[in-house]
RODO-2510 file (C-alpha; in nm, 4 decimals, decimal comma):
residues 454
     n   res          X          Y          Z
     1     x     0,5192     2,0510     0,8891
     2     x     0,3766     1,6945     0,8136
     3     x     0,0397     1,6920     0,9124
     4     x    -0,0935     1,3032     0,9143
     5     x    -0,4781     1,1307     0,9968
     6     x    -0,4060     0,9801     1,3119
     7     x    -0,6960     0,6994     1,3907
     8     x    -0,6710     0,6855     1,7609
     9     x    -0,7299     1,0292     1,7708
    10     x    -1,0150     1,0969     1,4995
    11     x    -0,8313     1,4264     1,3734
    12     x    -0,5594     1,5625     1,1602
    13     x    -0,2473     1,6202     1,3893
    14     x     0,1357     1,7363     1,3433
    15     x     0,3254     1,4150     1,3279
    16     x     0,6148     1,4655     1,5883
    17     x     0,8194     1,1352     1,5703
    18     x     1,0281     0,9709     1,8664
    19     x     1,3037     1,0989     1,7252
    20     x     1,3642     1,4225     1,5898
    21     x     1,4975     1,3567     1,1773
    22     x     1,3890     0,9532     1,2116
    23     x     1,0569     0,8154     1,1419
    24     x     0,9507     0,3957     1,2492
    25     x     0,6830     0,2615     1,0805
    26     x     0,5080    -0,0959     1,0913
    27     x     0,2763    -0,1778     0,7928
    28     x     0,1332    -0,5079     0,8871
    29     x     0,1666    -0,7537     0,5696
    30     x    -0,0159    -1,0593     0,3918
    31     x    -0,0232    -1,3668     0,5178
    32     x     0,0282    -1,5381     0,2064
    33     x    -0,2440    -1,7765     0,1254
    34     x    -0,3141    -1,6893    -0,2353
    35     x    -0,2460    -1,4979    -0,4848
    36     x    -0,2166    -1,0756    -0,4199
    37     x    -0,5647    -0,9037    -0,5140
    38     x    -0,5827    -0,4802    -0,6251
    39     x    -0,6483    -0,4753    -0,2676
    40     x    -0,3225    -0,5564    -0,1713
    41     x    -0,2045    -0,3295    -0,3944
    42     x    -0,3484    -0,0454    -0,3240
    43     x    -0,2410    -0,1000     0,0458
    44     x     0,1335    -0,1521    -0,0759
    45     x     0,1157     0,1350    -0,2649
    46     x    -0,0334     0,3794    -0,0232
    47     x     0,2158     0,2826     0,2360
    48     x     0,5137     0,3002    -0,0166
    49     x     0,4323     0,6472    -0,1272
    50     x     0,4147     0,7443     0,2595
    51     x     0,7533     0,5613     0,3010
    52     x     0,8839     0,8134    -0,0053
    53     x     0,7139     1,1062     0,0770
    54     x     0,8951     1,0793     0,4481
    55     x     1,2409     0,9895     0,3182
    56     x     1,2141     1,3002     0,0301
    57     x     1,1235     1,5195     0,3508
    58     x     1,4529     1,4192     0,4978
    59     x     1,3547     1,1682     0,7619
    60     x     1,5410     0,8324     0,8145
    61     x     1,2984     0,5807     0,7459
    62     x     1,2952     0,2269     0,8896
    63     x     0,9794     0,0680     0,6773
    64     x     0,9039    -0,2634     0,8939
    65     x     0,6303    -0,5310     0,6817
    66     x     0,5688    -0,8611     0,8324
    67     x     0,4933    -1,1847     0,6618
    68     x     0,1594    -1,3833     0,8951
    69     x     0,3336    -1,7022     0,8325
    70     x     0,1190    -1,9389     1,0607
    71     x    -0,2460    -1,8506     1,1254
    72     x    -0,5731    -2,0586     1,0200
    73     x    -0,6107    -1,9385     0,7119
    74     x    -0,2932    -2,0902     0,6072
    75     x    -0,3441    -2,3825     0,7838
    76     x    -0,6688    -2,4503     0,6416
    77     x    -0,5240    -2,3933     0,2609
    78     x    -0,1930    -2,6054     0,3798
    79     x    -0,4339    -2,8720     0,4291
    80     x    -0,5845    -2,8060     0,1611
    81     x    -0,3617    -2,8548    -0,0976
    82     x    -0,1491    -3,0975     0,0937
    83     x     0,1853    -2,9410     0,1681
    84     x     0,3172    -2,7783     0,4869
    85     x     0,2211    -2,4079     0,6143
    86     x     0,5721    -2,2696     0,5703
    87     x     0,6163    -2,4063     0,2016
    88     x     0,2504    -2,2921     0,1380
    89     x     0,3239    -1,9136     0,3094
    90     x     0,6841    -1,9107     0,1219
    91     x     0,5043    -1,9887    -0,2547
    92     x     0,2601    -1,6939    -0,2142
    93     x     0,5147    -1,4885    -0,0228
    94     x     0,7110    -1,5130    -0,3564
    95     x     0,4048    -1,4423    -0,5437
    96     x     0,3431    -1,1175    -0,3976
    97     x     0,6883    -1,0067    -0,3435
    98     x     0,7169    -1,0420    -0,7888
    99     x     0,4053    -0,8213    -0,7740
   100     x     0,5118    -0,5502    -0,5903
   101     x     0,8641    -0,5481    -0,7595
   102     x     0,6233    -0,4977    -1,0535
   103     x     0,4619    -0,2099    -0,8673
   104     x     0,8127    -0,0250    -0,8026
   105     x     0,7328    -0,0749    -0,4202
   106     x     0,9830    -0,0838    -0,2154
   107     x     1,1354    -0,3278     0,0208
   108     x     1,0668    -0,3043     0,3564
   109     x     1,4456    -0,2553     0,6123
   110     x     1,2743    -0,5534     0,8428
   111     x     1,0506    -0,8252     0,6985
   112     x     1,0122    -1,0186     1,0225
   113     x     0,8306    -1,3650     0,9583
   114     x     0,6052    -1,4393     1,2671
   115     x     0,7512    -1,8056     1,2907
   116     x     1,0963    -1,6599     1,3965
   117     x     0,9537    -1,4387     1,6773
   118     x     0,7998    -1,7476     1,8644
   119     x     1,0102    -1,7093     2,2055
   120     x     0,9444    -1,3004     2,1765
   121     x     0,5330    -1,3961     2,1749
   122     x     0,5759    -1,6006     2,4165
   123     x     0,8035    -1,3364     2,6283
   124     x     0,5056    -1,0856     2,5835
   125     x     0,2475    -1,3730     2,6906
   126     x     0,4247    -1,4568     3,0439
   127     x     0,4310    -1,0257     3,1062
   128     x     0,0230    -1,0197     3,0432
   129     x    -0,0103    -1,2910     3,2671
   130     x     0,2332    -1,1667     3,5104
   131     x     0,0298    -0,8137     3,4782
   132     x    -0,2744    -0,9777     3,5790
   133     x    -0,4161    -0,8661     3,2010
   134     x    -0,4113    -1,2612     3,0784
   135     x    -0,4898    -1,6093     3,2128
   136     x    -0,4607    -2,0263     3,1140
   137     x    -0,7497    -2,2095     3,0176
   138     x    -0,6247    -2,5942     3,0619
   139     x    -0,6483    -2,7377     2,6895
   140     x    -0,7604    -2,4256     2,5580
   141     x    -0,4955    -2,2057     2,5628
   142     x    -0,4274    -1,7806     2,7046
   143     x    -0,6464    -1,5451     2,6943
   144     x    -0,6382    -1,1861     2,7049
   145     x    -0,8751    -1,0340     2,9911
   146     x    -1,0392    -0,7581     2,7944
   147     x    -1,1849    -0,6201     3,1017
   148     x    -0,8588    -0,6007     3,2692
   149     x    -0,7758    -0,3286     3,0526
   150     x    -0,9756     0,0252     3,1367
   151     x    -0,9564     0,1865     2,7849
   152     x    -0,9538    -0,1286     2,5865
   153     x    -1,1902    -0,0282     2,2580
   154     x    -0,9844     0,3246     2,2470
   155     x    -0,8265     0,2691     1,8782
   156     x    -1,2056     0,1389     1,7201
   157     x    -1,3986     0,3596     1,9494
   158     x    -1,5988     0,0848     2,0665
   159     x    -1,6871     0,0479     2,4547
   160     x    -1,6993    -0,3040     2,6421
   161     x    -2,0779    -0,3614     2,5967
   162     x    -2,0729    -0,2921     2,2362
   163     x    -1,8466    -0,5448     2,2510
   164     x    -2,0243    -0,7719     2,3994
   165     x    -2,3468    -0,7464     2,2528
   166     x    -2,1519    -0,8117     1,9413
   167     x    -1,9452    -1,1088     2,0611
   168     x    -1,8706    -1,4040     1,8266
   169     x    -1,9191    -1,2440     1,5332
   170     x    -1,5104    -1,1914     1,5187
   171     x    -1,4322    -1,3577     1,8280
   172     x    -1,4650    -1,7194     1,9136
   173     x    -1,6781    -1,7777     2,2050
   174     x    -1,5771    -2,0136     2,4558
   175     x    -1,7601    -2,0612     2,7849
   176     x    -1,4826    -2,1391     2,9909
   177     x    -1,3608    -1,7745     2,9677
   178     x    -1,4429    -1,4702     3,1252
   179     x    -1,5978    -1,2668     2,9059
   180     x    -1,7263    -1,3720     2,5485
   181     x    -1,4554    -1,0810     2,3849
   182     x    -1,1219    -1,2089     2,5303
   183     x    -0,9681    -1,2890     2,2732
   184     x    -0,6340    -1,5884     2,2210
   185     x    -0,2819    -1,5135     2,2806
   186     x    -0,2220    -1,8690     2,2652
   187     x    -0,4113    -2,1511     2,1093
   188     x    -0,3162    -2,5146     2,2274
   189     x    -0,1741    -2,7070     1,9798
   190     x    -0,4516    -2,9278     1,7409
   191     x    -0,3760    -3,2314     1,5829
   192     x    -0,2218    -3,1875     1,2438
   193     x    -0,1638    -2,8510     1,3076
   194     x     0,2270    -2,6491     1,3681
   195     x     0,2722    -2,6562     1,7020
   196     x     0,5695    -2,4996     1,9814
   197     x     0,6765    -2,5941     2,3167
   198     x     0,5385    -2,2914     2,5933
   199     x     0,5236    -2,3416     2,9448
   200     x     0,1264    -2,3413     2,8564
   201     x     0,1851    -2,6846     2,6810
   202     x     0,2156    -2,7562     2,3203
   203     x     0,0565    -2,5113     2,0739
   204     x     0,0739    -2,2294     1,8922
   205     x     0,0626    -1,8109     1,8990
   206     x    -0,2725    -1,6315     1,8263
   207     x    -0,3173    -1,4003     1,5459
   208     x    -0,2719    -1,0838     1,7142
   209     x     0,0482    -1,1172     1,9494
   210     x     0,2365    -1,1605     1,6241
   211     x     0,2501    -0,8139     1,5427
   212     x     0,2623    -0,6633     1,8860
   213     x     0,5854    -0,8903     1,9827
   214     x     0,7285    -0,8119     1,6337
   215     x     0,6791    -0,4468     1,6255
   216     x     0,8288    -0,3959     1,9599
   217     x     1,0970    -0,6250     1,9223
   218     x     1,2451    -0,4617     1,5931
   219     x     1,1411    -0,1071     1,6680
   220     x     1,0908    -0,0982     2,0327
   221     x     0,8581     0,1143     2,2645
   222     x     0,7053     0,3988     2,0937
   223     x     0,7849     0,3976     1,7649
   224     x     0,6387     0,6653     1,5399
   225     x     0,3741     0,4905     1,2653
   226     x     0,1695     0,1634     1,2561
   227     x    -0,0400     0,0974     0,9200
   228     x    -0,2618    -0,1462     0,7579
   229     x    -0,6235    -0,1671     0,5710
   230     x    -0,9317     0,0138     0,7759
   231     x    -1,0623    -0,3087     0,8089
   232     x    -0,7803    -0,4060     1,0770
   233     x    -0,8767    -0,1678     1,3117
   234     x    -1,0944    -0,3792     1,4841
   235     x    -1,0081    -0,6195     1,6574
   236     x    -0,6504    -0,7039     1,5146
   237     x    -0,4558    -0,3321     1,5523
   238     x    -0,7007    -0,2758     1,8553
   239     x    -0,5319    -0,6143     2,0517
   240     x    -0,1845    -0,5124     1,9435
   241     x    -0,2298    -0,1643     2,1053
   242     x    -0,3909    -0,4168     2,4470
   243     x    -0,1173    -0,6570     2,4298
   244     x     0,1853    -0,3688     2,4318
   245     x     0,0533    -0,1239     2,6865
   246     x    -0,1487    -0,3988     2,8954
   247     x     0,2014    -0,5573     2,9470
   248     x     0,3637    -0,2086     2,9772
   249     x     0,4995    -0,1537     2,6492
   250     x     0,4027     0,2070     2,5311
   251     x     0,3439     0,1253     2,1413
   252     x     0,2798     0,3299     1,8261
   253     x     0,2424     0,6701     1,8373
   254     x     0,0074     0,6881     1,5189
   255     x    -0,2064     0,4896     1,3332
   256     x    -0,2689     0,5297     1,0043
   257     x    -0,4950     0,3413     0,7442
   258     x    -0,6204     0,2812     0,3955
   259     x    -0,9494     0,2363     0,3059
   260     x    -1,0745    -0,0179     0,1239
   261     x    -1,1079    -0,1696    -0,2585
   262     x    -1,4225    -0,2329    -0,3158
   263     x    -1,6638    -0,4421    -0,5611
   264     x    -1,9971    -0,3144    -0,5796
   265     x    -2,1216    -0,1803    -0,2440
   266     x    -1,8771    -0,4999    -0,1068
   267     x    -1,5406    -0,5175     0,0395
   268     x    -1,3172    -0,6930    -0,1951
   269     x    -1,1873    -1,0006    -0,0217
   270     x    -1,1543    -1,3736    -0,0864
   271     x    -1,3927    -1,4918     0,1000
   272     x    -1,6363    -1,2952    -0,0654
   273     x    -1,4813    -1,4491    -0,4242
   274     x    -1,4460    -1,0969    -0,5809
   275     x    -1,0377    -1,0583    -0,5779
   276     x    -0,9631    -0,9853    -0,9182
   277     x    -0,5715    -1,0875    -0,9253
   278     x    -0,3325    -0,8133    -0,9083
   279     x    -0,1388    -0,9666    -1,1583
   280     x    -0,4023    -0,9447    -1,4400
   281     x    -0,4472    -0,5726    -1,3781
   282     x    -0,0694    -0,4821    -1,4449
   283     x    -0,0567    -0,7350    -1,6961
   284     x    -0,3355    -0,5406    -1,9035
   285     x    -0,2687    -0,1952    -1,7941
   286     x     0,0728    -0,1423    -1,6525
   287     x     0,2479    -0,0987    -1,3145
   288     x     0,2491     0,3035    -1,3564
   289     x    -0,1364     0,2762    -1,4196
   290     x    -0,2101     0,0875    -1,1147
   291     x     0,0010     0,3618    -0,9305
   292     x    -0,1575     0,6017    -1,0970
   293     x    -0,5102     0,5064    -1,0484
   294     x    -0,4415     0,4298    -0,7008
   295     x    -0,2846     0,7935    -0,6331
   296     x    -0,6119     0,9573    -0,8024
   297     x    -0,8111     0,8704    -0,4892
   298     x    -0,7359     0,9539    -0,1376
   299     x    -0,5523     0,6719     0,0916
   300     x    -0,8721     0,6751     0,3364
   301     x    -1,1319     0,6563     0,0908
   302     x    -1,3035     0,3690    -0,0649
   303     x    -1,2410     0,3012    -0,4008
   304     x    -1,3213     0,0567    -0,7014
   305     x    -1,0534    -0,0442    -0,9266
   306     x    -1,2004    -0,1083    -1,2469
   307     x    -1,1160    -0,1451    -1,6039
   308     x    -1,2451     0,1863    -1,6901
   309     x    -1,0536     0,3797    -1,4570
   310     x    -0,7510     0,1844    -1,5332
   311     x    -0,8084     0,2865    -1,9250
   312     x    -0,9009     0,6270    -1,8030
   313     x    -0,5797     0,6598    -1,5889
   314     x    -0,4004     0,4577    -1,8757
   315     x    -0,4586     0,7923    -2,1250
   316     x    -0,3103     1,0178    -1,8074
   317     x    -0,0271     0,8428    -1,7700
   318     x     0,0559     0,8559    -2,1431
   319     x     0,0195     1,2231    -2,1479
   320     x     0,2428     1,2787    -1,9349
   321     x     0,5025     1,0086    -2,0965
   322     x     0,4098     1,2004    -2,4406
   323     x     0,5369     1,5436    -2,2738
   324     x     0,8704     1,3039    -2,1673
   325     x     0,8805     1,2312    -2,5523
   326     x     0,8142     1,5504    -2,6729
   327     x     1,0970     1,6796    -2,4591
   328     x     1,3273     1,4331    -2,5102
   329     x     1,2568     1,4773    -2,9495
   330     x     1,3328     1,8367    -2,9099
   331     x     1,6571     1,7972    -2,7293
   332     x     1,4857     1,9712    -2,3993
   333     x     1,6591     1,8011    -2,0682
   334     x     1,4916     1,8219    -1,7193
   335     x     1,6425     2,1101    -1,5655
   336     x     1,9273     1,9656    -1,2920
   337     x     1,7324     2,0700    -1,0082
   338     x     1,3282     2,1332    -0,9269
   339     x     1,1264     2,3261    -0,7372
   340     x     0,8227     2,0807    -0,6032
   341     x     0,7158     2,2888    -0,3054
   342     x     0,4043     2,3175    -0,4101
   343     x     0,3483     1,9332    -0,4353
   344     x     0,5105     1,9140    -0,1106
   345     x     0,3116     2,1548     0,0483
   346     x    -0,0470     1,8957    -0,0461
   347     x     0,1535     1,6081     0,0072
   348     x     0,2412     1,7173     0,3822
   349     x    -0,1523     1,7878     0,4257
   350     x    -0,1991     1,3872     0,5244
   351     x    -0,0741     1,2767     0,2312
   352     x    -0,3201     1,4479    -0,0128
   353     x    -0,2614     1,2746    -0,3604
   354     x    -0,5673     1,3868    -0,5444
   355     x    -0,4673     1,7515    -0,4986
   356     x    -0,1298     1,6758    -0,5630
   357     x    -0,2227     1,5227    -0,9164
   358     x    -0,3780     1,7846    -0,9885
   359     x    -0,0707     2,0119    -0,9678
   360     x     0,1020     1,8010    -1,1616
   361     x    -0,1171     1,8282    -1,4245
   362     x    -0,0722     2,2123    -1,4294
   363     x     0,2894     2,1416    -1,4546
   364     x     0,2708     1,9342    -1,7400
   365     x     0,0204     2,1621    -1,8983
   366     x     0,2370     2,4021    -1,8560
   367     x     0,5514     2,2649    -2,0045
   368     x     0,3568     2,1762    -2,3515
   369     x     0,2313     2,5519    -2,3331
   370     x     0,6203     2,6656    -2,3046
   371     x     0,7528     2,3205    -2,5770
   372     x     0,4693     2,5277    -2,8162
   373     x     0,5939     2,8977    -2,7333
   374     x     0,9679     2,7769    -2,7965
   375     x     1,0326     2,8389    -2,4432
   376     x     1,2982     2,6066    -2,4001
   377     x     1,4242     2,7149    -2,0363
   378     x     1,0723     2,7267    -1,9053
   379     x     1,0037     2,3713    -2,0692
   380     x     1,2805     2,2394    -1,9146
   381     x     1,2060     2,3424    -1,5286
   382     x     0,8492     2,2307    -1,5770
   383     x     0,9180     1,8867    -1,7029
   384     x     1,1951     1,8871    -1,4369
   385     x     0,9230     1,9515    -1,1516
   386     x     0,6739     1,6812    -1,3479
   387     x     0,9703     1,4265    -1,2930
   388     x     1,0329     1,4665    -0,9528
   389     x     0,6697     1,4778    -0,8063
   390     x     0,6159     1,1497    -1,0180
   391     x     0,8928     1,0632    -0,8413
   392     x     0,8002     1,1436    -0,4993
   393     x     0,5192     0,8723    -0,6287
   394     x     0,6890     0,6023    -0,7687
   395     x     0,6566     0,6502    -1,0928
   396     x     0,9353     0,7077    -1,3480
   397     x     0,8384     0,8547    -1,7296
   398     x     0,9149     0,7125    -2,0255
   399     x     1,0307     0,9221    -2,2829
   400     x     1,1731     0,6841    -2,5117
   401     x     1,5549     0,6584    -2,4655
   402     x     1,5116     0,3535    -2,3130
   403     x     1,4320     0,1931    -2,6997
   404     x     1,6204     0,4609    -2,9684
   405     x     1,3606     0,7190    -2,8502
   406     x     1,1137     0,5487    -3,0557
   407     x     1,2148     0,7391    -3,3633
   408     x     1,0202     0,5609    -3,6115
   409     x     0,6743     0,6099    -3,4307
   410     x     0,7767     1,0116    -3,3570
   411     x     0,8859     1,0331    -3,7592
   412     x     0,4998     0,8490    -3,8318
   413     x     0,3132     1,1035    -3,6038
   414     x     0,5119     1,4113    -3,7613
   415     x     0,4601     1,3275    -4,1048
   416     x     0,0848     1,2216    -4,0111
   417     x     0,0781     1,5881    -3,8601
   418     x     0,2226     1,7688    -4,1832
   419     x    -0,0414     1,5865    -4,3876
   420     x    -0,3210     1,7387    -4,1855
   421     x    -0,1858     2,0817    -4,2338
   422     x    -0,1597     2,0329    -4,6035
   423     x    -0,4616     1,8780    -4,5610
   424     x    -0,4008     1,5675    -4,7474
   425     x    -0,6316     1,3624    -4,5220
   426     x    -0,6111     1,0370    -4,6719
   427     x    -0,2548     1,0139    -4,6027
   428     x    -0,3197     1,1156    -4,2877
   429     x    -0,5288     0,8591    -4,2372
   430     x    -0,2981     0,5784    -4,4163
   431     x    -0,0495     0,6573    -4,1836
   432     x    -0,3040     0,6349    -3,9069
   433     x    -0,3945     0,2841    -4,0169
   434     x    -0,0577     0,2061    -4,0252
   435     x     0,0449     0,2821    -3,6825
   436     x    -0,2961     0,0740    -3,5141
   437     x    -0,2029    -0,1865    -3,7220
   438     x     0,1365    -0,1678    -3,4990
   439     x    -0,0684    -0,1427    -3,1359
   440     x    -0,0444     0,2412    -3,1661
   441     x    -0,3145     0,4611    -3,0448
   442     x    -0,3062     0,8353    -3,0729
   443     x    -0,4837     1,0853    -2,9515
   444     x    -0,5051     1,4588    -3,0778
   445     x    -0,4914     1,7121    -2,8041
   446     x    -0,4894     2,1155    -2,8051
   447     x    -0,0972     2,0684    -2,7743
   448     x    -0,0526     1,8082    -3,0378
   449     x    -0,0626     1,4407    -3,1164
   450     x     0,0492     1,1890    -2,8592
   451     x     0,0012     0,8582    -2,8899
   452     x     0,0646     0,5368    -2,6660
   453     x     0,0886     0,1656    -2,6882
   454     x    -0,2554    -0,0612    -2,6776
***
């Protein structure tokens, strides 16, 4: 059974969806103000291996992203650079969207854009106040009554006086409300600024009723999974969760999220000016390195992204697209089918990459153990079981087809490999030369020669 890291409840628990064979998940999104960071990609790629990992188990997926297409940020950056918010959000929509195509991830089923679910905020708004849970500050906007809510704080852990004692350092403090924490559900409308008709005057949604009226609206009550970065937990997934069940709504069932990239001992972020562009990183590394690095650490741990363990993850990667090369030379297919249990088994254990890499290495080792032996059946069901965990991953081997099997390169190596044995070592190393001077690297290992691309 799946066994997932649910946040609200501080434990490891059996995930039991809403309905038996389906699983909903929400992954909040970007909101598309620049360009997509390794942060972002490390997010996307978490979720999108969760996404795969469910569908190979045999549930029915329905992956739900939004886009944060109006919010200050945007605004701000609209201003900015003089064009409008939605032109502004659709440019580095695009920009991320060519990114993750990069990254093999996925499209979501739903990519709800918050300026098309105005009338469903607004919906959710008129229940709080309705509930007693919200109220109307003339010129100001609504506001959610934190202390209308008993267990508000449940998702974060944090109580009401924490809260408070730590008010306006994420939450604007306003003296005409009740309590410094309430937080806006709808901010009247600024000069210069998008703005919507509500029967709270002119203005426009806050921040966090986006996702709660989204989420319920395409899912509905209860659905199985809602995701995001650890640093969303407080306050933005802990108002969704306060907006939903404050109005009624029983919301997600889980909560799961990723930790964070980091730069130093700091969070990497824009504001902080350390976002090294996602874009570079593939550009100098690869898609399946950035996968791979990112699968090398565990979802809810902190991790840097760096240039060294790119390189590092890099040479991984090309072993195991060497064993696709070696196998593919000798005329040894992938077996038709493959047993993966075992990578199953870790990956059901909250989605435990780092032991599940590491049985794919023994797989691999293995199958260059049997390609040495002459153990053609054996080769073939381990590089069959290497393919499908990748797989399971996102990441698809190259083993040369794609390009004549790279037959020149493979004919270099071999004859570089005879002239070792015959120990003719400056032909060796001629042939060496030769194939640097073409951008390839090789690397002698215990179970021969593979070599890679610079």
């Amino acid at each position: 059974m799946l066994k997932i890291y649910d946040t609200a409840q501080r434990a490891i628990v059996d995930f039991v969806p809403r309905t038996e064979g389906a699983a909903s998940m929400y992954v909040c999104g970007v909101t598309p103000y620049d360009i997509a960071h390794l942060g972002h990609g490390r997010t996307a790629v978490v979720f999108d291996i969760m996404r795969r990992h469910l569908t190979h188990r045999g549930y029915a997926v329905t992956f739900v992203t939004n886009v944060t297409d109006i919010e200050d940020k945007i605004i701000a950056r609209a201003a900015a650079k003089g064009t409008t918010e939605s032109d502004l959000a659709q440019v580095f929509q695009d920009e991320y969207w060519q990114q993750m195509d990069r990254l093999d991830v996925q499209r979501p089923d739903e990519m709800p854009r918050a300026t098309e679910f105005v009338p469903q905020m607004q919906a959710l708004i008129a229940e709080l106040i309705a509930a007693g849970r919200a109220y109307v500050i003339e010129g100001s906007g609504v506001y959610f009554d934190v202390a209308s809510l008993e267990d508000y704080g449940k998702l974060s852990r944090r109580s009401l006086e924490q809260l408070i004692d730590s008010a306006g350092s994420r939450v604007a403090v306003d003296d005409d409300k009740h309590s410094p924490v309430d937080f806006a559900l709808w901010k009247a409308a600024k000069p210069g600024e998008p703005e919507w008709n509500s029967p709270w005057g002119l203005g426009r949604p806050g921040w966090h009723i986006e996702c709660s009226a989204m989420a319920l609206e395409i899912l509905g009550e209860g659905f199985d999974l809602h995701g995001g970065g650890d640093d969303l937990v407080f306050p933005h997934h802990e108002n969704e969760i306060a907006q939903a069940e404050g109005a009624g709504h029983p919301f997600a069932r889980y909560w799961l999220h990723s930790a964070m990239v980091m730069v130093g001992s700091e969070k990497m972020s824009k504001s902080a000016g350390n976002f090294p562009s996602l874009a570079s990183a593939i550009d100098a590394h690869g898609a399946a390195t950035f996968r791979w690095v990112v699968v090398r650490t565990h979802y809810r741990r902190q991790m840097e992204i760096t240039d060294d363990a790119l390189r590092a993850a890099g040479a991984e990667m090309e072993g195991f697209n060497a064993l696709a090369r070696r196998a593919h030379r000798g005329g040894i297919a992938a077996a038709p089918t493959a047993d993966i249990s075992a990578f199953l088994s870790v990956m059901d254990n909250d989605f435990d990459t780092p032991n599940a890499v590491a049985v794919i290495h023994g797989w691999r080792s293995a199958a260059n153990s049997a390609l040495d032996d002459g153990r053609a059946d054996d080769a073939s069901a381990l590089v069959a079981q290497v393919r499908a965990a990748l797989a399971v991953l996102g990441i698809t081997l190259d083993d040369g087809s794609a390009n004549g099997g790279d037959a020149e390169i493979d004919a270099l190596v071999e004859a570089r490999a005879e002239a070792r044995r015959a120990k003719k070592f400056a032909e060796s190393d001629r042939i060496r030369d030769e194939l640097a001077g073409r951008g390839i690297v090789l690397e002698d290992t215990s179970s021969g020669t593979v070599w890679r691309r610079s």
